[in-house]
N, CA, C and O atoms as a GROMACS GRO file, in nm:
protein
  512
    1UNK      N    1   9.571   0.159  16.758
    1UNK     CA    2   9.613   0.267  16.844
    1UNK      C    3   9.742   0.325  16.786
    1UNK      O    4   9.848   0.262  16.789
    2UNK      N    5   9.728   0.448  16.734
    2UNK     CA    6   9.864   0.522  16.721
    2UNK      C    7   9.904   0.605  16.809
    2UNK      O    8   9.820   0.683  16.852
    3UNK      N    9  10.051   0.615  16.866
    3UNK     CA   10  10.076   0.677  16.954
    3UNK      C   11  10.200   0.750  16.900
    3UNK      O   12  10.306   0.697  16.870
    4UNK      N   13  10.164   0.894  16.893
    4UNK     CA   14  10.264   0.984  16.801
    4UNK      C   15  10.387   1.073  16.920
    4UNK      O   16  10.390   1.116  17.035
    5UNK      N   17  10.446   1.065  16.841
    5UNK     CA   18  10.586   1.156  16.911
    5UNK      C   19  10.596   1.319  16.899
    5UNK      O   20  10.675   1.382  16.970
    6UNK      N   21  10.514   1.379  16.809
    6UNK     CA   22  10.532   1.525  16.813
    6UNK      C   23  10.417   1.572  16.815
    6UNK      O   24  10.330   1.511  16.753
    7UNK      N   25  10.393   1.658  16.866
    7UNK     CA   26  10.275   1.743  16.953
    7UNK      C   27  10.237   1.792  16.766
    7UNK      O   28  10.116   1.814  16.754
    8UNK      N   29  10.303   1.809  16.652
    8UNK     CA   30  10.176   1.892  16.578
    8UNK      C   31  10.156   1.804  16.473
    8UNK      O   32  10.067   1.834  16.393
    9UNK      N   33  10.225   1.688  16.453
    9UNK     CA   34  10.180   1.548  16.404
    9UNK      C   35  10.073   1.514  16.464
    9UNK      O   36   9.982   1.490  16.384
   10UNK      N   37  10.043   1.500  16.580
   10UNK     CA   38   9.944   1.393  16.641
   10UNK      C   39   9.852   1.518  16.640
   10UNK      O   40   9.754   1.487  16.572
   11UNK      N   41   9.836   1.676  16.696
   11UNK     CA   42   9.727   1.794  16.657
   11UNK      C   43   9.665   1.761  16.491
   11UNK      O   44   9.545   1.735  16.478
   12UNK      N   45   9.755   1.766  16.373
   12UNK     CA   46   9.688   1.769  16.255
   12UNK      C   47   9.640   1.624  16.198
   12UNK      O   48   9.581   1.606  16.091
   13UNK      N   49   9.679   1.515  16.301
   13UNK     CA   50   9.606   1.368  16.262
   13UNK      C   51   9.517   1.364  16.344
   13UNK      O   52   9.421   1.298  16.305
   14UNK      N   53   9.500   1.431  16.500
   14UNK     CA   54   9.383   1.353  16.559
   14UNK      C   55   9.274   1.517  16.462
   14UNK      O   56   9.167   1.474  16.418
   15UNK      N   57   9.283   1.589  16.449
   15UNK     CA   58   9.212   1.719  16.360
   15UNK      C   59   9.186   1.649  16.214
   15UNK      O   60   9.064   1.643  16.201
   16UNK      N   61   9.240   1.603  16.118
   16UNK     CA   62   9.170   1.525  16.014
   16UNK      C   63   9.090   1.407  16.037
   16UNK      O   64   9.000   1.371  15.961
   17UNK      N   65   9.122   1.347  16.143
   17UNK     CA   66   8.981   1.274  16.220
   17UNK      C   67   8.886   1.311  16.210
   17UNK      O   68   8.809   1.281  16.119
   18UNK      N   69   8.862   1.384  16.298
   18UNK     CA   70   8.779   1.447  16.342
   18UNK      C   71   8.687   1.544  16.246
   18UNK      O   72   8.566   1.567  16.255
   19UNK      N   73   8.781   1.593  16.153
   19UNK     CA   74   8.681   1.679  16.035
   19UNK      C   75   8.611   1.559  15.991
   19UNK      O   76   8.488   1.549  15.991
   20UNK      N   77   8.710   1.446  15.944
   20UNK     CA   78   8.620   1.355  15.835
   20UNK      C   79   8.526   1.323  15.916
   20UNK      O   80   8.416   1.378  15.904
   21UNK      N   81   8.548   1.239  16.005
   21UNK     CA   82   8.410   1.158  16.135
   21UNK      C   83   8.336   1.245  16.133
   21UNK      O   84   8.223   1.196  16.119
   22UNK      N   85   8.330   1.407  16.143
   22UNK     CA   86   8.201   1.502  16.153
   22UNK      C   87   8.129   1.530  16.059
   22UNK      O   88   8.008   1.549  16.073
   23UNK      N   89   8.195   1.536  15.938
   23UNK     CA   90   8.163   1.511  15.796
   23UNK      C   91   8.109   1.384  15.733
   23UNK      O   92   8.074   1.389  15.615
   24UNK      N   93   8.099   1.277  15.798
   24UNK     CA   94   8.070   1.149  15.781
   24UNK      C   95   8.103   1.082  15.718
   24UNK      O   96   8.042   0.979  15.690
   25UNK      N   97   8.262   1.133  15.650
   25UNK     CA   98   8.323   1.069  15.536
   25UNK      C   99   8.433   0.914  15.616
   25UNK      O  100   8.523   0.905  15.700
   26UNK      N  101   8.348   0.813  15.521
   26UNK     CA  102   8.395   0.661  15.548
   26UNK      C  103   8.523   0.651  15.448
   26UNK      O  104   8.631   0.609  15.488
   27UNK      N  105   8.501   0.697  15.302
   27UNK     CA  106   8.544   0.675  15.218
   27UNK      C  107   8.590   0.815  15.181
   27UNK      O  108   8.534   0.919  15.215
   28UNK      N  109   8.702   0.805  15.105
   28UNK     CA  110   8.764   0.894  15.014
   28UNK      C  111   8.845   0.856  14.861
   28UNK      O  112   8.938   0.777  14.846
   29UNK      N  113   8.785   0.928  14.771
   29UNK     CA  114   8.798   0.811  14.627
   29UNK      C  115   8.827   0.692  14.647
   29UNK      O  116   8.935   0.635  14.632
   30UNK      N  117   8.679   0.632  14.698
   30UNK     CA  118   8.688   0.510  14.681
   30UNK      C  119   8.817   0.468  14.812
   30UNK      O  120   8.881   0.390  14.741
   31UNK      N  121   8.861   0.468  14.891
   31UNK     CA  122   8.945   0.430  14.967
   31UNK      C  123   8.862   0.478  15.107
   31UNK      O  124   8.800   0.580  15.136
   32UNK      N  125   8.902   0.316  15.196
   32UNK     CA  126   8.839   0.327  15.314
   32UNK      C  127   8.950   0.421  15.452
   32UNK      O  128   9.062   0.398  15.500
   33UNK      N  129   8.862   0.511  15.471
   33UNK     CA  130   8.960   0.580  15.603
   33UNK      C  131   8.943   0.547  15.770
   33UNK      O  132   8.839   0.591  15.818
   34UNK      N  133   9.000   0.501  15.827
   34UNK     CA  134   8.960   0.492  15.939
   34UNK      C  135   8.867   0.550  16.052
   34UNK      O  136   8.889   0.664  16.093
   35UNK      N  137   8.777   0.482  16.097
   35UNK     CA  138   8.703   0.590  16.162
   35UNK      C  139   8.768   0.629  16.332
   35UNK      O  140   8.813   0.550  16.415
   36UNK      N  141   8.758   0.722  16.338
   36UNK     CA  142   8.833   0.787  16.487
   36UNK      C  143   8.738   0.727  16.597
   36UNK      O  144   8.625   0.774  16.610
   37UNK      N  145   8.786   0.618  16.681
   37UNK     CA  146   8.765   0.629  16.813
   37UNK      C  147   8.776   0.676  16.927
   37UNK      O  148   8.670   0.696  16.986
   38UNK      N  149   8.907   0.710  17.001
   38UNK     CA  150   8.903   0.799  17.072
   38UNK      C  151   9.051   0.865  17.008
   38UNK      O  152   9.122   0.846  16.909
   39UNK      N  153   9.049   0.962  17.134
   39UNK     CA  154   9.206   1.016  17.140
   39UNK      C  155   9.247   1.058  17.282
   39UNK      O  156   9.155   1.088  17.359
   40UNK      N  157   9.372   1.064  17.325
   40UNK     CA  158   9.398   1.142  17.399
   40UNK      C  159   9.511   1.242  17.399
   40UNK      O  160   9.611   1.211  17.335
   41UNK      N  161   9.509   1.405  17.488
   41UNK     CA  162   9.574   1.473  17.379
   41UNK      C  163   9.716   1.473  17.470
   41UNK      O  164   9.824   1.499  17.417
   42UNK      N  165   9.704   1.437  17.624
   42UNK     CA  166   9.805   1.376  17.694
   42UNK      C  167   9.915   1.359  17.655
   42UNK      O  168  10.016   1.428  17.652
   43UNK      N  169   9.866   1.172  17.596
   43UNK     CA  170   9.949   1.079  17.561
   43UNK      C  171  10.018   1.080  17.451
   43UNK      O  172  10.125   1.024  17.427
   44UNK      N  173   9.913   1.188  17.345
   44UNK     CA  174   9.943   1.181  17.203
   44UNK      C  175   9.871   1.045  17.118
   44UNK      O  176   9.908   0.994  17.012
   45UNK      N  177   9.796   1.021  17.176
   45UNK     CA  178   9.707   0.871  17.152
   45UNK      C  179   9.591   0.868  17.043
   45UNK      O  180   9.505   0.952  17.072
   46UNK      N  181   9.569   0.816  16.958
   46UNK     CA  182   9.495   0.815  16.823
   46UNK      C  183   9.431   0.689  16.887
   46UNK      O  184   9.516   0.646  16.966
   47UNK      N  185   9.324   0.611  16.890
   47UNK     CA  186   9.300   0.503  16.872
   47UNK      C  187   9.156   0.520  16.718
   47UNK      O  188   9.057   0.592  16.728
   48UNK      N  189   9.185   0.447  16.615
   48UNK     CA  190   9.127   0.440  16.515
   48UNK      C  191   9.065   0.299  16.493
   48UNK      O  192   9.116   0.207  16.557
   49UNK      N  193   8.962   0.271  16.410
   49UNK     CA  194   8.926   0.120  16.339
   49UNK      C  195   9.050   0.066  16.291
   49UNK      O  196   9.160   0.121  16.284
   50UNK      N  197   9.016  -0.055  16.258
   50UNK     CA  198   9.107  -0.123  16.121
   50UNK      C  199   9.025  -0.144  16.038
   50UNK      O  200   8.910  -0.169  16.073
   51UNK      N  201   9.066  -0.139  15.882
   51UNK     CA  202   9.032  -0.126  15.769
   51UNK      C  203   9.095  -0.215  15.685
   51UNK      O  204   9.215  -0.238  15.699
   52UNK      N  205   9.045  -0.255  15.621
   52UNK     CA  206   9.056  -0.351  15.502
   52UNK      C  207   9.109  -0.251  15.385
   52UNK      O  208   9.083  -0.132  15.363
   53UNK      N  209   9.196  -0.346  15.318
   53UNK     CA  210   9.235  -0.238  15.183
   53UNK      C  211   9.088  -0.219  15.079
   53UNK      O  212   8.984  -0.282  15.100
   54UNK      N  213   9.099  -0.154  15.006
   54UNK     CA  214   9.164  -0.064  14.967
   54UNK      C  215   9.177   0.074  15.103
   54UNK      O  216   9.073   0.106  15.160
   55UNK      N  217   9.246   0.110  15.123
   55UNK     CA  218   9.246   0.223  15.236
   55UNK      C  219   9.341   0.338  15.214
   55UNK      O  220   9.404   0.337  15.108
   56UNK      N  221   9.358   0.426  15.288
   56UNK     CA  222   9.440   0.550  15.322
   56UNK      C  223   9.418   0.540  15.448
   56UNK      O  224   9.314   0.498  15.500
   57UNK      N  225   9.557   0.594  15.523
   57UNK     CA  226   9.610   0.593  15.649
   57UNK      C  227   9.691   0.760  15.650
   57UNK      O  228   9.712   0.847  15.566
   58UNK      N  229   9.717   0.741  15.785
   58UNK     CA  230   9.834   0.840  15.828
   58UNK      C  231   9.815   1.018  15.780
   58UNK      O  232   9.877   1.072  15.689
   59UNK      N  233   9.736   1.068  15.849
   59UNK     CA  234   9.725   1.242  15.863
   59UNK      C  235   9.838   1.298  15.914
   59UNK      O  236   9.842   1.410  15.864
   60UNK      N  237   9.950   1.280  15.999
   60UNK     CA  238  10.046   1.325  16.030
   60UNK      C  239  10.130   1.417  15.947
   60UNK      O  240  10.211   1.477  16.018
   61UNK      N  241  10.135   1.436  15.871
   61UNK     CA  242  10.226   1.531  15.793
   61UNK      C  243  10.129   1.656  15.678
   61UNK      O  244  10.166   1.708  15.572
   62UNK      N  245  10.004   1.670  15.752
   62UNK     CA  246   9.935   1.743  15.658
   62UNK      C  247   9.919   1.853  15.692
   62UNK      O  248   9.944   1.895  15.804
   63UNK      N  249   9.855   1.946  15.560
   63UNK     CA  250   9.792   2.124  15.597
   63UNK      C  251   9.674   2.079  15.619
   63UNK      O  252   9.631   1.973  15.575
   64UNK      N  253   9.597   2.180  15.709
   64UNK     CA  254   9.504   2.241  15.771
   64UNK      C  255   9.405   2.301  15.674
   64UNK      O  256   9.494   2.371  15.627
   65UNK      N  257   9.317   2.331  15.615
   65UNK     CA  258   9.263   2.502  15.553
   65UNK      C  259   9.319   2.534  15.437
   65UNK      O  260   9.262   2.529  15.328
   66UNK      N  261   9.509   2.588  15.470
   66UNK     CA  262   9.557   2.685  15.383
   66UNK      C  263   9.668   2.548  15.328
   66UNK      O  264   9.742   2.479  15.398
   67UNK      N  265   9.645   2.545  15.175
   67UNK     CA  266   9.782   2.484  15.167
   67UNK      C  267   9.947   2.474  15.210
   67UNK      O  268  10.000   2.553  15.288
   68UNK      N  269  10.005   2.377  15.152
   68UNK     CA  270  10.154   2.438  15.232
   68UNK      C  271  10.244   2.534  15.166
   68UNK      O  272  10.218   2.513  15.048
   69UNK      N  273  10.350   2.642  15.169
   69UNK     CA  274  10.380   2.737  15.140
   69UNK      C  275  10.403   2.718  14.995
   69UNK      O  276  10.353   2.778  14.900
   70UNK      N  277  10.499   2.611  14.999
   70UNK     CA  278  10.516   2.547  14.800
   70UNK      C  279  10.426   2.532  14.683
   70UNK      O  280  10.460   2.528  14.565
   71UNK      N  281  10.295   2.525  14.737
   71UNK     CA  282  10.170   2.480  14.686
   71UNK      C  283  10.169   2.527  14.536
   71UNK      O  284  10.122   2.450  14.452
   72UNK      N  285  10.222   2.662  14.494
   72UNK     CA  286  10.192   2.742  14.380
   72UNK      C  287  10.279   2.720  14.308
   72UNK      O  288  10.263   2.729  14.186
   73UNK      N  289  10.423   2.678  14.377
   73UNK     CA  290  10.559   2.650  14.326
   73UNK      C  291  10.563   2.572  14.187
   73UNK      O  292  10.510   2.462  14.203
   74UNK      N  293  10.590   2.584  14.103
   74UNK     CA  294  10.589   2.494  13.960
   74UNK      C  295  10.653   2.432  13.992
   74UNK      O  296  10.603   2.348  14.066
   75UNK      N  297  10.786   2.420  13.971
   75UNK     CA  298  10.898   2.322  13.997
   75UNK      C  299  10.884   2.228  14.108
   75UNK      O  300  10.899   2.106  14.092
   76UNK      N  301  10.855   2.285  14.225
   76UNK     CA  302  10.833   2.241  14.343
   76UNK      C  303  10.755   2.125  14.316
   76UNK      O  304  10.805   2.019  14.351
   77UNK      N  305  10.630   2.122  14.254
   77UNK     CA  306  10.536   2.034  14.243
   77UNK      C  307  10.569   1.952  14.144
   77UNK      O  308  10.559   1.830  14.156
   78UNK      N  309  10.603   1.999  14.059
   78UNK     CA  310  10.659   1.911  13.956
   78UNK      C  311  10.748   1.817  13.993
   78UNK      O  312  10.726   1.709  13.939
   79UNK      N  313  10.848   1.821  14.071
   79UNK     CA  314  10.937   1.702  14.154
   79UNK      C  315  10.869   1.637  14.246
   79UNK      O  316  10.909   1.521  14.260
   80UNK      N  317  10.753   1.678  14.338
   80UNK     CA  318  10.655   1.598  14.357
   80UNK      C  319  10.616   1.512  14.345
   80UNK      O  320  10.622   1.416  14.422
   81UNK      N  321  10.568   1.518  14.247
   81UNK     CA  322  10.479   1.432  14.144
   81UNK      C  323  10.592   1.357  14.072
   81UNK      O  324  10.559   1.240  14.091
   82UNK      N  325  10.682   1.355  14.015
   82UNK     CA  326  10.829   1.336  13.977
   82UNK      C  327  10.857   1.184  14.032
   82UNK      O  328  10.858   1.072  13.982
   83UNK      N  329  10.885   1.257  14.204
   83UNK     CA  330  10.898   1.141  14.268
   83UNK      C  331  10.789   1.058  14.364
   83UNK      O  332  10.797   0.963  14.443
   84UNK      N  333  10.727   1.108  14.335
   84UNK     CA  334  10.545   1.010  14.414
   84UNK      C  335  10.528   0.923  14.315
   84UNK      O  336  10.519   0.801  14.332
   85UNK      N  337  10.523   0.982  14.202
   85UNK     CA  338  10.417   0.888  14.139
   85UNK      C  339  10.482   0.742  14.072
   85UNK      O  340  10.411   0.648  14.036
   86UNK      N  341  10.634   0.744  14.063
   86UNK     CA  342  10.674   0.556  14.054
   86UNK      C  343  10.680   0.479  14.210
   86UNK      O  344  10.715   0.361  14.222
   87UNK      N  345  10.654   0.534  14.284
   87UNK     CA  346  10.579   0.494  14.401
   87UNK      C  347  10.475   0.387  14.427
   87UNK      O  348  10.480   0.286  14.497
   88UNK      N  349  10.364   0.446  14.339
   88UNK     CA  350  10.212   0.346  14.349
   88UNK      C  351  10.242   0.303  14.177
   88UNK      O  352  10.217   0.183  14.168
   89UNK      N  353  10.279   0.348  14.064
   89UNK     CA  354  10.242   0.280  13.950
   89UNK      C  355  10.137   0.317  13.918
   89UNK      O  356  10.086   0.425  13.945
   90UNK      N  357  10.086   0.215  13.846
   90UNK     CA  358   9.963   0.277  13.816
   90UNK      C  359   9.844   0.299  13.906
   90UNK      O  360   9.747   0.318  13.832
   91UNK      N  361   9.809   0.305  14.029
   91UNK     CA  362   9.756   0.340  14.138
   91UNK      C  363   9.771   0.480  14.144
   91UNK      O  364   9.677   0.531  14.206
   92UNK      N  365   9.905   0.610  14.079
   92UNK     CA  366   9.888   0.684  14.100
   92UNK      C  367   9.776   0.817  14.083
   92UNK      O  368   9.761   0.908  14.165
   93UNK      N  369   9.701   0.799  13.951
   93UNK     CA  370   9.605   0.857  13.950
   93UNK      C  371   9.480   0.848  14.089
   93UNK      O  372   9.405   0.939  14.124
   94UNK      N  373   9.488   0.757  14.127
   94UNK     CA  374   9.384   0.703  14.236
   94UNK      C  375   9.465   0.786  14.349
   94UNK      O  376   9.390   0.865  14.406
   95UNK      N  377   9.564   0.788  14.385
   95UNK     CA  378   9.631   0.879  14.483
   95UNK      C  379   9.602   1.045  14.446
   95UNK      O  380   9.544   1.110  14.534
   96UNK      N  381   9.643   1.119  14.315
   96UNK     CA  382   9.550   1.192  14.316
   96UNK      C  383   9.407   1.260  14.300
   96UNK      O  384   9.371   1.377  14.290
   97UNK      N  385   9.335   1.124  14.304
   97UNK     CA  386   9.195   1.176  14.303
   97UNK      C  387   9.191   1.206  14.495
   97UNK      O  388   9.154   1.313  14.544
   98UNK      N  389   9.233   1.098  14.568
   98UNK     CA  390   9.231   1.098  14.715
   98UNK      C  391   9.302   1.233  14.742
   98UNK      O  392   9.247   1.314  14.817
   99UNK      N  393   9.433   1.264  14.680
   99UNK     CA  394   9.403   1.393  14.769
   99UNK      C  395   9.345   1.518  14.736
   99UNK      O  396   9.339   1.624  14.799
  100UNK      N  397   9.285   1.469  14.578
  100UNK     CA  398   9.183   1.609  14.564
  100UNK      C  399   9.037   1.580  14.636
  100UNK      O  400   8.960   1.675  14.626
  101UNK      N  401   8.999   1.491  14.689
  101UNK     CA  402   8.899   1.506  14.734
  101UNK      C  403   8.914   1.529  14.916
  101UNK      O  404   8.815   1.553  14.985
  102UNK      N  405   9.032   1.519  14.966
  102UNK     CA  406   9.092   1.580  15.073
  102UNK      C  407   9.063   1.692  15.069
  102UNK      O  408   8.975   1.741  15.139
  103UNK      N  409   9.160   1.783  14.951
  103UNK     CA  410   9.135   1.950  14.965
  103UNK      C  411   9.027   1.959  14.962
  103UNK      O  412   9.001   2.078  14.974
  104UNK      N  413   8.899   1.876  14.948
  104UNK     CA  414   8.729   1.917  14.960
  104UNK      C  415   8.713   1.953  15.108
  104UNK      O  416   8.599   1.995  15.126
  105UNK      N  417   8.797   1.952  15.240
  105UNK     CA  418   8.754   1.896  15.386
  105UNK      C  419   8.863   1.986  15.405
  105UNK      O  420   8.865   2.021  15.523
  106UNK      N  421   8.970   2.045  15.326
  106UNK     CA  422   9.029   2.157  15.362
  106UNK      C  423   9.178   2.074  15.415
  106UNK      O  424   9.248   2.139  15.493
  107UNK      N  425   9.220   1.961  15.383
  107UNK     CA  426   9.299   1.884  15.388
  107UNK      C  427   9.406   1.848  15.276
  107UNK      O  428   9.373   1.774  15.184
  108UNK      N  429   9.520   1.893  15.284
  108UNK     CA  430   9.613   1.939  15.194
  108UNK      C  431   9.690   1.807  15.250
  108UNK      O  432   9.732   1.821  15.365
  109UNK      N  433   9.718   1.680  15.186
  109UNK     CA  434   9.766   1.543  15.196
  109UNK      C  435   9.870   1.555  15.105
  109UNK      O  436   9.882   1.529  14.985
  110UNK      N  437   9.982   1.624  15.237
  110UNK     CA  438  10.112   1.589  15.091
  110UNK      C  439  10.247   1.500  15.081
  110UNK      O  440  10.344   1.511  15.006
  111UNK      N  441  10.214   1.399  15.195
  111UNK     CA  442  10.257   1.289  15.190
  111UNK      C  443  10.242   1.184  15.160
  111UNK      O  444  10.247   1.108  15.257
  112UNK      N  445  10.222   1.132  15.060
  112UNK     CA  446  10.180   0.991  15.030
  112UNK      C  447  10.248   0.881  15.016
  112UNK      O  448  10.300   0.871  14.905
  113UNK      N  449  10.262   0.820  15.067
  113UNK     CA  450  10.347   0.648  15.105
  113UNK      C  451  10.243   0.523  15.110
  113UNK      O  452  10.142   0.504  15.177
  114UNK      N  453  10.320   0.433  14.992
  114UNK     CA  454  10.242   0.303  14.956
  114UNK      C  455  10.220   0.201  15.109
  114UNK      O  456  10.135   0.114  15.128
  115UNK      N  457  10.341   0.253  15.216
  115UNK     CA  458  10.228   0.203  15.333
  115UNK      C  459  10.131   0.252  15.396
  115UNK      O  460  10.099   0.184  15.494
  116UNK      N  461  10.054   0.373  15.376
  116UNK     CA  462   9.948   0.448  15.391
  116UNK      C  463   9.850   0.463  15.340
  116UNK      O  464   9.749   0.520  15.381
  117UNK      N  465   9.875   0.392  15.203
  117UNK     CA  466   9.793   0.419  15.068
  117UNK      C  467   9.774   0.250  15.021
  117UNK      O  468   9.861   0.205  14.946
  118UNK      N  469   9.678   0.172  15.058
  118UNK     CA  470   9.674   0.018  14.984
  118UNK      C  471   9.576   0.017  14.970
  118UNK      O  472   9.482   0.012  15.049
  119UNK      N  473   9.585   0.024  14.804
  119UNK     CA  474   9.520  -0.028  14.667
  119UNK      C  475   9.466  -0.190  14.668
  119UNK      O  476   9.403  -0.235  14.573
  120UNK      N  477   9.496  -0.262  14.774
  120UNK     CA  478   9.451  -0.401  14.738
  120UNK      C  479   9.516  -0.501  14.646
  120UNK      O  480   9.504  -0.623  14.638
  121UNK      N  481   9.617  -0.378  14.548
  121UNK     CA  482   9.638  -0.481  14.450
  121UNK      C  483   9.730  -0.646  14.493
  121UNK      O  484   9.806  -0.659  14.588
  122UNK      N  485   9.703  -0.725  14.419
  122UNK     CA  486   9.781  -0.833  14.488
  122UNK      C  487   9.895  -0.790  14.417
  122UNK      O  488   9.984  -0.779  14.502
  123UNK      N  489   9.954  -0.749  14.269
  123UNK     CA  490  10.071  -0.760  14.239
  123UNK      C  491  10.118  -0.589  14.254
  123UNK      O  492  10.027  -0.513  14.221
  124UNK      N  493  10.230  -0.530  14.293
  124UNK     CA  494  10.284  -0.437  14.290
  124UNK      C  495  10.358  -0.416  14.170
  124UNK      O  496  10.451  -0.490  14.139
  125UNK      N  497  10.322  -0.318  14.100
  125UNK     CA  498  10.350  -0.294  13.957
  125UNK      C  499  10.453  -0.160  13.965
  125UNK      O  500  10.500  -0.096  13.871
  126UNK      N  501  10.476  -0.137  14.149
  126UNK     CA  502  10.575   0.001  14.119
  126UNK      C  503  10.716  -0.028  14.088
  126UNK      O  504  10.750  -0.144  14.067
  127UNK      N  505  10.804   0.071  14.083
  127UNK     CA  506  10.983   0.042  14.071
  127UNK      C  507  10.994  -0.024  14.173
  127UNK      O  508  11.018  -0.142  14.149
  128UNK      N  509  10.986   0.002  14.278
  128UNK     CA  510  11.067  -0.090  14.418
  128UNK      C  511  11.092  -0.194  14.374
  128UNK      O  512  11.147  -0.279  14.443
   0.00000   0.00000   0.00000
């Protein structure tokens, strides 16, 4: 059960639910996503499965449809990627296959955090 604090966090996570669950997507490169059980839009209430790694978690900080305004930005992206990718190590390619197969569902994932994102691996090969 996630229970979110801002009305367009918990709109664009219980909404990527819901696309994937309608779409029937279990998996995304290879990473298991939770399937949506209920919600309420009240409480701000997510209740989801639990999942075994390898997985992806957490829709809260995503675009909709249209990417986010930076999207085209060179630089912008380039620090991005800059600072994401000693994050996972070598896991990072696998982070961007997941969120290119996001933008397939119209899901622009541009937060990625190694507690959202587990690879399974037993040893962590990032800087931390």
């Amino acid at each position: 059960m996630k229970i979110l604090y801002r009305n367009q966090n918990y709109s664009v996570e219980r909404d990527c639910y819901l696309r994937l669950r309608d779409a029937g997507v279990q998996k995304v490169a290879h990473l298991a996503v939770p399937r949506l059980v209920d919600f309420d839009d009240v409480l701000l209430a997510i209740e989801i499965e639990i999942v075994q790694p390898p997985y992806l978690l957490d829709f809260g900080k995503v675009y909709l449809d249209d990417p986010p305004p930076y999207w085209d930005d060179v630089q912008l992206m380039a620090n991005f990627y800059e600072e994401k990718a000693p994050l996972f190590g070598r896991n990072w390619p696998r982070v961007l296959k997941a969120m290119a197969s996001l933008r397939l569902h119209g899901i622009y994932y541009v937060d990625p955090r190694p507690q959202n994102n587990d690879f399974g691996d037993e040893e962590d090969d990032s800087e931390l």
